[in-house]
N, C-alpha and C positions, 0 to 999 in steps of 0.2 A: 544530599543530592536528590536522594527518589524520596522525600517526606511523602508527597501524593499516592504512595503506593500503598501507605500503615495497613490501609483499608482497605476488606477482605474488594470488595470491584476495584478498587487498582491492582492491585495485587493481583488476582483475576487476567485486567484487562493490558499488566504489563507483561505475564505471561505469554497469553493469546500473542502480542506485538513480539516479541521475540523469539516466537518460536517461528512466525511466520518469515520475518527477516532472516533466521535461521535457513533459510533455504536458497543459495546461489540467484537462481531465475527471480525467485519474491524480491532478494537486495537489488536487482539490477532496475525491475520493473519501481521499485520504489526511487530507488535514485534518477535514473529518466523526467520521473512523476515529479521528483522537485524543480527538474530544470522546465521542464516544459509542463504546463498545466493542460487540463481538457484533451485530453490524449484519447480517440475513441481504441477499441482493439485494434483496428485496418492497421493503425497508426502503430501503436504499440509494437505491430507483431511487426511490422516493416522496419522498426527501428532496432528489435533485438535479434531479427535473422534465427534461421533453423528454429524453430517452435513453433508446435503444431497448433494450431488455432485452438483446438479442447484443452491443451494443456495450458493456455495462457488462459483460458476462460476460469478453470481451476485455480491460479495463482491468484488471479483479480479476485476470487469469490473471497479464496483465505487472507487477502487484505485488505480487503472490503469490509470480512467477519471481523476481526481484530480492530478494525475501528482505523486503520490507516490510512485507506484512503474512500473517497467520499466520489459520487458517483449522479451524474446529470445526464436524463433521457431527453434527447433532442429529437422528438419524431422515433423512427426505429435505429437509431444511432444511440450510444451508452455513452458518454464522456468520463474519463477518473482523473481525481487531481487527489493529490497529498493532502491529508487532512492536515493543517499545519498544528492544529493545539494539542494533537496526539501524537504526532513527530516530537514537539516541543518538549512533552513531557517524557517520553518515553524511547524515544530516537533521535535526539539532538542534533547525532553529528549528519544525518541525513539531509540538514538544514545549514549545513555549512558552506 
């Protein structure tokens, strides 16, 4: 199932993905991110309620790092969408 990982950067980079998911707010913010794409923060933070704007900037950064999700500057606007080929490999069921 994980062949893609033998190698020490998957291995690495499915690490980094799991431990980021590892964290309530990161799984919510990523499952969101599959149904709705181009989600700026405003967005984001209006859809998951009580979370403070630094702390959700925090979450997008550690699934940003991890290679999760993938990230579009529109003017001073930030857009995030699901990286779908790093869900695919290493978070499937997020793609469900």
């Amino acid at each position: 199932m994980l062949e893609h990982v033998t190698d020490q950067a998957g291995l690495k980079q499915a690490v980094k993905v799991y431990k980021a998911l590892g964290e309530p707010t990161r799984l919510k913010i990523a499952l969101l991110l599959t149904e709705e794409r181009n989600l700026c923060c405003t967005d984001i933070k209006s859809k998951l309620e009580s979370i403070a704007g630094s702390t959700l900037s925090h979450h997008l950064k550690q699934l940003t790092d991890c290679g999760l999700l993938e990230q579009r500057k529109d003017g001073t606007y930030v857009f995030f969408s699901v990286n779908r080929e790093v869900a695919r490999k290493y978070a499937p069921y997020l793609l469900d």
